[in-house]
ROGU-524800 format. One line per 5 residues: for each residue x, y, z of C-alpha. Coordinates in Angstrom, 2 decimals, always signed. Each point is the difference from the previous one (the first is absolute). Last residue first. Example, Ala and Ser with C-alpha at 12.3 -4.5 7.8 and 13.67 -1.06 7.14 Angstrom:
2
+13.67/-1.06/+7.14  -1.37/-3.44/+0.66
***
This chain:
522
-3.15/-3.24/+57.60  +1.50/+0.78/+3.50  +4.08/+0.98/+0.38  +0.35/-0.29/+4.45  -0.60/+2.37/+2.25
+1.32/+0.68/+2.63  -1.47/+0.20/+3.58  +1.25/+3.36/+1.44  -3.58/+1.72/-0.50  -2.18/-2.83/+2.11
-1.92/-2.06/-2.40  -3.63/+0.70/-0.10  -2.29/-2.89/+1.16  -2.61/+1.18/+2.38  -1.40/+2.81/-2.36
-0.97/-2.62/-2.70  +1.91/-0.43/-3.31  -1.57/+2.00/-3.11  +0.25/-2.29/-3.03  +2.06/-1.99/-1.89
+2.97/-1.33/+2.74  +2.94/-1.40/-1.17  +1.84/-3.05/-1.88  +3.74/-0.15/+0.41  +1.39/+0.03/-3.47
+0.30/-2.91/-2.38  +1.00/+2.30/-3.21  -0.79/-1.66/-3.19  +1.67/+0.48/-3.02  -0.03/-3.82/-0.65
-3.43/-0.63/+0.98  -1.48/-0.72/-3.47  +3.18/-1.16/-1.19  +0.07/-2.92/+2.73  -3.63/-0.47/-0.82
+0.43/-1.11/-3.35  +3.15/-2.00/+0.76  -1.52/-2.33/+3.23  +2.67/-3.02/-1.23  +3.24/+1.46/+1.12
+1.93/-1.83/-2.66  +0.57/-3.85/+0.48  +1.68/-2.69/+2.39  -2.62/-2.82/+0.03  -1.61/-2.07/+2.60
-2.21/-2.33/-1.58  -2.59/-0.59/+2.79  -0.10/+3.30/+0.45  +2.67/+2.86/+1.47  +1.67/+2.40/-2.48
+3.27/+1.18/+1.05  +0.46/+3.37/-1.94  +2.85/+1.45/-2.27  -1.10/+3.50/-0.81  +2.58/-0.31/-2.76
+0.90/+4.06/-0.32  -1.22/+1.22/+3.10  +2.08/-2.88/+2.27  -1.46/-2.69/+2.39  +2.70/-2.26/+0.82
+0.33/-3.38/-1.42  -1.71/-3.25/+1.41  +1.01/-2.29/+2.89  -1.11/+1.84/+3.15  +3.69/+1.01/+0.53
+1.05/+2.55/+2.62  +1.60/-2.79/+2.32  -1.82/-1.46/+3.02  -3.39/+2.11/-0.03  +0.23/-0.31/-3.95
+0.30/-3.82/+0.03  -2.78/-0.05/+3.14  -2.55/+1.75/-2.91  +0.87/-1.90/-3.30  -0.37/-3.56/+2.41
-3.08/+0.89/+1.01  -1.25/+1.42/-3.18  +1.00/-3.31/-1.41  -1.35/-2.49/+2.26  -3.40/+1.72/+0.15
-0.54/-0.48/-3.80  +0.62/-3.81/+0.30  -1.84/-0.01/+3.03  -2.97/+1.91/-2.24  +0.71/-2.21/-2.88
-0.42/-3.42/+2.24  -3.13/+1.44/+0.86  -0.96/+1.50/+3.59  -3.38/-2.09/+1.36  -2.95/+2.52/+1.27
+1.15/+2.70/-2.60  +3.37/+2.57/-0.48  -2.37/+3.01/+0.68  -1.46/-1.27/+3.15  +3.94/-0.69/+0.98
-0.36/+4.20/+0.64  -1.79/-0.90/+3.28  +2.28/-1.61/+1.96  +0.74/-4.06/-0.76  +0.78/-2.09/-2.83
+2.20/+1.42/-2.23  +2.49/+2.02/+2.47  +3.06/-0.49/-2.15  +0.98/+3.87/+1.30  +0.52/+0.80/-3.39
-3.38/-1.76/-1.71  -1.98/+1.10/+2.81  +0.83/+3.55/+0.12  +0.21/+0.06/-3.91  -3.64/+0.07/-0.63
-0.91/+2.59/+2.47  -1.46/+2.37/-3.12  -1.31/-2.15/-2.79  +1.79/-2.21/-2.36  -3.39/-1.05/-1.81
-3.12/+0.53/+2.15  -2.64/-2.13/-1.71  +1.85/-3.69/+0.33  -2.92/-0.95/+2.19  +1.07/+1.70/+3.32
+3.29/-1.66/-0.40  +1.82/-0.74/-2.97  +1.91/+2.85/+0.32  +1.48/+1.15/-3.74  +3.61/+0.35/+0.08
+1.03/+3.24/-1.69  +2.27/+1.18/+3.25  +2.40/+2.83/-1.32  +3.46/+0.65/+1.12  +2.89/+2.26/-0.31
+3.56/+0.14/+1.42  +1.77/+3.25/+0.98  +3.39/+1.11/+0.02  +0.53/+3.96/+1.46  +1.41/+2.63/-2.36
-2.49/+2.65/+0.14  -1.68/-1.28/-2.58  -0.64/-3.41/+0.93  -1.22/+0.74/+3.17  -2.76/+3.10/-1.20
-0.96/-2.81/-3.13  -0.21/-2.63/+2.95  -2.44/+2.24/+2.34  -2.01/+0.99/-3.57  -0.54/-3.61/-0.36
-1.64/-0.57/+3.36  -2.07/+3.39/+0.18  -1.03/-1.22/-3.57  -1.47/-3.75/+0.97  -1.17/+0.57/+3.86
-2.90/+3.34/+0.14  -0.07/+1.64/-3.06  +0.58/-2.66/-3.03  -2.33/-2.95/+1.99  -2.64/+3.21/+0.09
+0.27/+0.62/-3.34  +1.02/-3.03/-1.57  -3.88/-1.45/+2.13  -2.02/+2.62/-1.09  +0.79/-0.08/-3.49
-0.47/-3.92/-0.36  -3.50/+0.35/+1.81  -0.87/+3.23/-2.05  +0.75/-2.08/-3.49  +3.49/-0.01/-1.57
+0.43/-0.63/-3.83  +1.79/+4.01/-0.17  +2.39/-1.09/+3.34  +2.75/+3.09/-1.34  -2.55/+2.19/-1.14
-2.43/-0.44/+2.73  +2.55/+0.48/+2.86  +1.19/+3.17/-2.18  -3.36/+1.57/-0.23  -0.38/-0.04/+4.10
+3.43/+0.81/+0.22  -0.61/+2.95/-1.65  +1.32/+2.65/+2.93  +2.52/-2.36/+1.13  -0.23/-3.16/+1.83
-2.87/-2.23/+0.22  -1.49/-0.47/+3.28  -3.10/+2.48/+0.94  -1.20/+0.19/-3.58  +0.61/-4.10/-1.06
-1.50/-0.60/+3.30  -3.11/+2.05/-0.82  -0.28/-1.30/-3.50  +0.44/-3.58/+0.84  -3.12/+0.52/+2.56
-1.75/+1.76/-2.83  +0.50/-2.03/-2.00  -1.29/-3.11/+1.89  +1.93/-2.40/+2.19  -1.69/-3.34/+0.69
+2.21/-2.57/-1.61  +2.04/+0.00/+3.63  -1.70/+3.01/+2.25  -0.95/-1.68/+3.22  +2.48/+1.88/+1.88
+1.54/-3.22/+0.92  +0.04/-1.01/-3.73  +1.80/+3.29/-0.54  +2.64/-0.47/+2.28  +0.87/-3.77/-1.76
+0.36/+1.58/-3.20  +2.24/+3.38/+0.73  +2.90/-1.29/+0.10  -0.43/-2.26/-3.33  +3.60/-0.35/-1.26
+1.73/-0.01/+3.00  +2.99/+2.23/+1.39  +3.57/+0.41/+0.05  +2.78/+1.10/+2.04  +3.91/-1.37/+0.86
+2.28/+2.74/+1.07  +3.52/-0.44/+0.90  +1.41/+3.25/+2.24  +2.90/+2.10/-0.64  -2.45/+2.35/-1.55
-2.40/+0.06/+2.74  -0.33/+4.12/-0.05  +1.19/+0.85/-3.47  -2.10/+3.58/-0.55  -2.42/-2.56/-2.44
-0.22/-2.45/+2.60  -0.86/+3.17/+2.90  -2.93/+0.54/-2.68  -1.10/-3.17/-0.71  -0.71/-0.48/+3.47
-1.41/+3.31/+1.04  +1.84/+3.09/+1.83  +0.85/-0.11/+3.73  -1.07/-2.71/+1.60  +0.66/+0.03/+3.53
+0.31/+4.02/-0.14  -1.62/+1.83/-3.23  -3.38/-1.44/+0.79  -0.56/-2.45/-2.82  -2.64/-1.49/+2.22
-0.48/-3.86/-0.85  -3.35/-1.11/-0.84  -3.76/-0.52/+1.97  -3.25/+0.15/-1.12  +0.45/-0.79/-3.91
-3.92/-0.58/-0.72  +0.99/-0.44/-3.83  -1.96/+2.92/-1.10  +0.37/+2.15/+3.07  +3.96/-0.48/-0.31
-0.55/+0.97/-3.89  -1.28/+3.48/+1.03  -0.34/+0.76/+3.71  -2.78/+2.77/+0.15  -1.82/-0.16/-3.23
+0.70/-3.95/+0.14  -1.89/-0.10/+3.77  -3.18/-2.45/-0.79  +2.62/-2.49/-0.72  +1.54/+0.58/+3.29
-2.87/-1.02/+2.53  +0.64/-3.62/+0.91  +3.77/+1.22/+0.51  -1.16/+2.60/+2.42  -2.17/-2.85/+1.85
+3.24/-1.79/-0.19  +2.38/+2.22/+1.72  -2.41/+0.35/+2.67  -0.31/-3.73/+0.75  +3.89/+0.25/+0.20
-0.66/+3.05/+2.33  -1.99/-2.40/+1.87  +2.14/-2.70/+0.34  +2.46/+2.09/+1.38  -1.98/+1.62/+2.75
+0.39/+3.23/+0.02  +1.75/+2.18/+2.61  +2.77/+0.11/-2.24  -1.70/+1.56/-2.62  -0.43/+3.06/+1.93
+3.36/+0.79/+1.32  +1.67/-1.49/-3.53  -2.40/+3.04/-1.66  -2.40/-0.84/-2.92  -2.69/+1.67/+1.49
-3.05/-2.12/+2.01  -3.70/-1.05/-0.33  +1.12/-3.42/-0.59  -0.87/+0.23/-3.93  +1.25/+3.30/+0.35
+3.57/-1.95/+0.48  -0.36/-1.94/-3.28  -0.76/+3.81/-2.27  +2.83/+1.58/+1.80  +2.29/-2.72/-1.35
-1.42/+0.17/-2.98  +1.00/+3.73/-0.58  +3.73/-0.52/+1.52  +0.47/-2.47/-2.31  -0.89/+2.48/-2.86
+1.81/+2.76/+1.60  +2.94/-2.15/+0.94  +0.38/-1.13/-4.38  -0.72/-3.67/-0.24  +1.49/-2.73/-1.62
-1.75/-2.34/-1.79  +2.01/-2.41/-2.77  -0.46/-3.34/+1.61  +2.80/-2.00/-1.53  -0.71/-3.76/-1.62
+2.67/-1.25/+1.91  +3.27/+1.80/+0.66  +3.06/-2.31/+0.96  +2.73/+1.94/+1.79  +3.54/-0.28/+0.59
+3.12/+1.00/+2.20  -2.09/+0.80/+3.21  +0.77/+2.23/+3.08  +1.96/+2.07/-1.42  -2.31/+3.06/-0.39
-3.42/-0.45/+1.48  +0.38/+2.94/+2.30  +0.23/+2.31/-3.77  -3.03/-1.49/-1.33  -0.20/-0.05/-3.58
+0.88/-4.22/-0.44  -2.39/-0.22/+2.96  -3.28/+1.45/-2.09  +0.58/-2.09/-2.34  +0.52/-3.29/+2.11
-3.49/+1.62/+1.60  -1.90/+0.28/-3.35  +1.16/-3.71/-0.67  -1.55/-0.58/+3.43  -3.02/+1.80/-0.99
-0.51/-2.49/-2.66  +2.75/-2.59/+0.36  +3.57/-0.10/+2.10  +3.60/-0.58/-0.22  +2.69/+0.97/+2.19
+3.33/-1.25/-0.80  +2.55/-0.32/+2.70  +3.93/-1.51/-0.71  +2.02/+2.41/+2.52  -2.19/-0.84/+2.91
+1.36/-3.80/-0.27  -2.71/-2.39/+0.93  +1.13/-2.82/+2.08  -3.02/+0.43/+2.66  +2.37/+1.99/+2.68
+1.45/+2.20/-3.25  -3.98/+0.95/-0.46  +0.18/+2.35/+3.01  +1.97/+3.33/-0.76  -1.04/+0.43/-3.57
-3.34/-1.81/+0.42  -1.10/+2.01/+3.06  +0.77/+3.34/-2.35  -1.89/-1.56/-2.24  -2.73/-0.13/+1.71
+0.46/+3.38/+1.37  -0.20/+1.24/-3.66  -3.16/-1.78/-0.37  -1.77/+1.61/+3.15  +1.23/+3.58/-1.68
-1.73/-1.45/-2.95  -3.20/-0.68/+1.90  +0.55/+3.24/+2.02  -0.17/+1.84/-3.76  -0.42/+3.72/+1.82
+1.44/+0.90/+3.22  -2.93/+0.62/+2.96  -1.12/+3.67/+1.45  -2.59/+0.68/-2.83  -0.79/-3.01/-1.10
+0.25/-1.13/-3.80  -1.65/-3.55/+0.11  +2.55/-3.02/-0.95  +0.83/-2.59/+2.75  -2.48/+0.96/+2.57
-2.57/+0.64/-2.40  +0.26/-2.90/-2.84  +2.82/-2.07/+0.47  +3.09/-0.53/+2.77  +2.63/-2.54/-0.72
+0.46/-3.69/+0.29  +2.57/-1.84/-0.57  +1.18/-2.87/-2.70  +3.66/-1.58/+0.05  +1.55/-2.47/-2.44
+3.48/-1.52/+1.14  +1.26/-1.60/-4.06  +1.18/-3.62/-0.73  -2.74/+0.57/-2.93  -2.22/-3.23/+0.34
+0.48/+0.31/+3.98  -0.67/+3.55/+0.25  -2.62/+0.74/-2.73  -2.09/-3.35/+1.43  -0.25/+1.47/+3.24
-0.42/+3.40/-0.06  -4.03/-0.15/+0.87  -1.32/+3.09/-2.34  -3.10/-1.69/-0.86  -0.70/-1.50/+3.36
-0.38/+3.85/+1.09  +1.81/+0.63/+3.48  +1.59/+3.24/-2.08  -2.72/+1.63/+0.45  -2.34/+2.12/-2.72
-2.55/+2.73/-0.29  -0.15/+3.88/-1.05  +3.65/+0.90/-1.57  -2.32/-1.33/-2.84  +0.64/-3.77/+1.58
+4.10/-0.97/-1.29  +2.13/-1.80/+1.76  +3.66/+0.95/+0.84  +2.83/-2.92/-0.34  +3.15/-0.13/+1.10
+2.56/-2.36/-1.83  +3.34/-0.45/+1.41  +2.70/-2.08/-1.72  +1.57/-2.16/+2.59  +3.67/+0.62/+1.96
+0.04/-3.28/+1.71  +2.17/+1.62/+3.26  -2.89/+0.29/+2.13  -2.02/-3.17/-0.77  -3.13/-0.01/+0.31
-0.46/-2.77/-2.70  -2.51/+0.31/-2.72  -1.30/+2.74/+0.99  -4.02/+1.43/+0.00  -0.01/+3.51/+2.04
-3.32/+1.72/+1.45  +0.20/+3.49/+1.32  -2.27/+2.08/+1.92  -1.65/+3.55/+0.45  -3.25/-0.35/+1.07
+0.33/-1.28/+3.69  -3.46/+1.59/+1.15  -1.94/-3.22/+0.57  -2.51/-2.18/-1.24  +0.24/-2.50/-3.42
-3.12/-0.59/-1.16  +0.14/+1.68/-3.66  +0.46/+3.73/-1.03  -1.32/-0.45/-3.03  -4.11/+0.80/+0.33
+0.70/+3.45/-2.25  +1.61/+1.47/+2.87  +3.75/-0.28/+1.12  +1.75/+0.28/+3.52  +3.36/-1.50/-0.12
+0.25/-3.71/-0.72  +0.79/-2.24/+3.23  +3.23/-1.78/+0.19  +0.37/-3.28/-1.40  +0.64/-3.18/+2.29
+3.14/-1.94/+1.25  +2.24/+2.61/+1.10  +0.19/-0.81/+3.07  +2.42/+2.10/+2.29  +2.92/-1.15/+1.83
+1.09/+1.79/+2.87  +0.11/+3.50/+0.49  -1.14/+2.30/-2.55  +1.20/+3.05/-1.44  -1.59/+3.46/-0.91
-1.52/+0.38/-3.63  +1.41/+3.07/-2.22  -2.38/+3.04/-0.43  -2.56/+0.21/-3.00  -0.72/+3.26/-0.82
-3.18/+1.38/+1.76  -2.86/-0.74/-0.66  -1.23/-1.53/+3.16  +3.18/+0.07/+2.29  -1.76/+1.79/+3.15
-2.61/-2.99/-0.03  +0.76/-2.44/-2.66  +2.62/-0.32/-2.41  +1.25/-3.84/+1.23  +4.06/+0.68/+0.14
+1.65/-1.03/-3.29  +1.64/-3.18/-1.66  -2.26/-2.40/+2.22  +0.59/-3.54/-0.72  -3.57/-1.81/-0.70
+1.04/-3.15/-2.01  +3.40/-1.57/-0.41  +0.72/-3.11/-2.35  +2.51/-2.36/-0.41  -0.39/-1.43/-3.44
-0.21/-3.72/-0.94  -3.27/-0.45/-0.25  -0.93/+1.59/+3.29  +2.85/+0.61/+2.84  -1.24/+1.84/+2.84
+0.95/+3.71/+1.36  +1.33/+0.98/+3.66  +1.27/+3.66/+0.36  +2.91/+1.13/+2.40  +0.31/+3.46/+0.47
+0.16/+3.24/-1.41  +3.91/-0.03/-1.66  -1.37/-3.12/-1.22  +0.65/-3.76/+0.75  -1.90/-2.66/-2.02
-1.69/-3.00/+1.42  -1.35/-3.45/-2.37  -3.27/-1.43/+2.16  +0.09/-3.67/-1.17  -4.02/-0.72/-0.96
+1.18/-0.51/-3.37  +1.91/-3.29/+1.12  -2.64/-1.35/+1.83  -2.62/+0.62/-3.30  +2.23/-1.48/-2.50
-3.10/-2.86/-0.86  -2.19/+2.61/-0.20
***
């Protein structure tokens, strides 16, 4: 505290939009709360996000903006209907400084998240690195991702592109440079840096990306279209934008989740989403996005771009001790997810084969760590590398000590350690009540391995290539080393990751109209 007058300084930057007051905080100038997108409420709710409107005077951005509406008890305190904000960590706001720019999107199931999070707080990434780090938020669950007749598909991505769109003509005020953006993001956020490297508005507006532990789910329109019906008869209404916007947004978040609550009883209907309670995805609708990830990568969309992706060991661990299933999963539970997962007509057999000393815990969790994060991530650098694009691998091996050591390097586990966030937001549960000298040690190096590849290409180990399989392995002992995850890597290798689709017989209220296209389904 003993700095306190001096951090209390207000710092100002001039934009295009205004003038915006931020604070200095450990050596950063920070800015909170600056809108990149008009509030979409009222006649704007989903709809495409339309550029803010100006300001007169100076405006505080001291404090976070409010998360968009989100169920599942996550939306938080914060009131108001200014979802669609920016925060920006800089070392010096200085316009000609020319800075590395590293934008992050958080992850949540395309369900939950903020960027106000103290988990994802910039700080320590900007002033260690000598990078600008900005986080926004973007719309989840129903208003960001439901298929409504009458709205564009993927508004959460749509919300991302405008994001960067803000960057690209705003960041130069902060000392970024709009030429030098990476976007990097976890979970669904990894899905969403996927998901931008095959969107055609996205083009140009970043240089590189950074892929965490992918989310593999994308959806086909009739399948998104199907649960979108089933969240707005939850309100009594249809899955229209003139119906849903008369509803209150909390409660169609509320809706979202009673359908969630009710998707394992729905595997007939919905497949694997239905298994894993998937509510909400991106829409490969033929328009914002047209084809999948891996498959605009493979037809050489992105290849000018530098990928870094990866994944933990144990993705899967930490999701099954919140389902209550860790050392409780019987065979017929490993069965059922082996059935509904594995790829290929024998991938049941061929699971069992390759792990033949596994029991139905072990099985359960390759399966489902292989389908939803580790395989959609590899398979997106395989589709880089061989169209010509450069790509840099990773896998986190760490163990967590938290939670009683049980976990391993769970799902989450890199937020903290690349952010530098030990101590505070909910992932630093993971690292324990005290962070080791191994885990700062650990920290250090994925930090520095990420801002090096925001500022030059080079996260300090070889590209990724089909013969080597050269791959950054992440543990106390960092080590350079073939892609570790072989047995499954052959298991999936003919894989196709197509846009998953609808089962059974859709409802009346959610057919497509006839000029929709339609994209390839399984």
């Amino acid at each position: 505290m003993a700095s306190a007058s001096s951090e209390l300084q207000p710092v100002l930057v001039h934009t295009t939009a205004g003038t915006l007051r931020g604070s200095r905080e450990d050596g950063v100038a920070v800015f909170r709360g600056i809108p990149f997108a008009e509030p979409p409420v009222g006649t704007l709710r989903f709809a495409a996000p339309r550029p803010v409107q100006g300001w007169d005077g100076v405006r505080p951005a001291l404090d976070f903006g409010p998360p968009p509406p989100q169920g599942m008890g996550a939306a938080g305190d914060a009131q108001g209907d200014d979802w669609l904000t920016v925060n920006v960590w800089t070392p010096e706001p200085d316009p000609g400084a020319g800075r590395a720019v590293m934008v992050w999107i958080h992850g949540g199931a395309y369900m939950i998240g903020a960027s106000g999070r103290p988990e994802y707080d910039g700080g320590r990434l900007a002033r260690d690195g000598d990078v600008v780090v900005v986080t926004f938020n973007y719309r989840v669950a129903a208003e960001g991702f439901a298929q409504i007749e009458g709205a564009p598909a993927n508004r959460g991505l749509l919300d991302q592109v405008a994001a960067l769109e803000w960057v690209r003509d705003t960041i130069g005020a902060f000392g970024g440079d709009p030429d030098r953006v990476t976007v990097f993001g976890q979970s669904a956020g990894g899905g969403s840096v996927a998901a931008l490297l095959a969107m055609p508005s996205a083009a140009g507006l970043f240089r590189r990306a950074v892929a965490q532990s992918v989310q593999g789910t994308f959806f086909t329109p009739e399948l998104a279209a199907d649960i979108a019906a089933e969240c707005a008869s939850e309100l009594g209404l249809r899955p229209t934008a003139a119906e849903l916007s008369t509803a209150d947004p909390q409660l169609l978040a509320a809706a979202g989740d009673a359908v969630t609550a009710r998707l394992p009883g729905s595997v007939d209907r919905w497949g694997p989403v239905g298994y894993r309670s998937i509510t909400f995805a991106p829409v490969v609708d033929g328009d914002a996005l047209p084809v999948t990830p891996w498959q605009a990568l493979a037809d050489g969309a992105g290849r000018g771009i530098d990928l870094l992706v990866g994944h933990t060991r144990d993705e899967q661990r930490l999701l099954s001790l919140l389902d209550g299933l860790l050392g409780q999963v019987t065979d017929q539970q490993a069965e059922q997810a082996l059935r509904l997962l594995a790829p290929g007509p024998d991938g049941v057999r061929r699971y069992r084969d390759g792990f033949p000393t596994a029991g139905p815990d072990e099985l359960h969790e390759m399966v489902n760590s292989d389908w939803v994060f580790r395989m959609p991530s590899l398979h997106l650098a395989q589709a880089h590398h061989d169209a010509g694009g450069r790509v840099h691998v990773y896998e986190l091996t760490w163990p967590a000590p938290g939670l009683g050591g049980i976990i391993g390097a769970c799902h989450g586990l890199d937020v903290p350690l690349v952010f530098g966030n030990l101590d505070r937001g909910q992932p630093a549960t993971l690292i324990g009540d005290v962070p080791s000298p191994e885990a700062e040690a650990l920290s250090t190096r994925m930090r520095a391995a990420w801002t090096r590849f925001a500022v030059d290409g080079e996260p300090g180990w070889p590209a990724y290539d089909s013969e080597q399989r050269l791959t950054q392995v992440y543990d106390a002992q960092p080590q350079v080393t073939r892609y570790p995850e072989e047995t499954s890597r052959l298991l999936w290798q003919h894989h196709t990751f197509a846009p998953l689709t609808l089962l059974g017989s859709p409802s009346g209220s959610t057919a497509r109209p006839a000029s929709e296209p339609t994209p390839p389904g399984r």
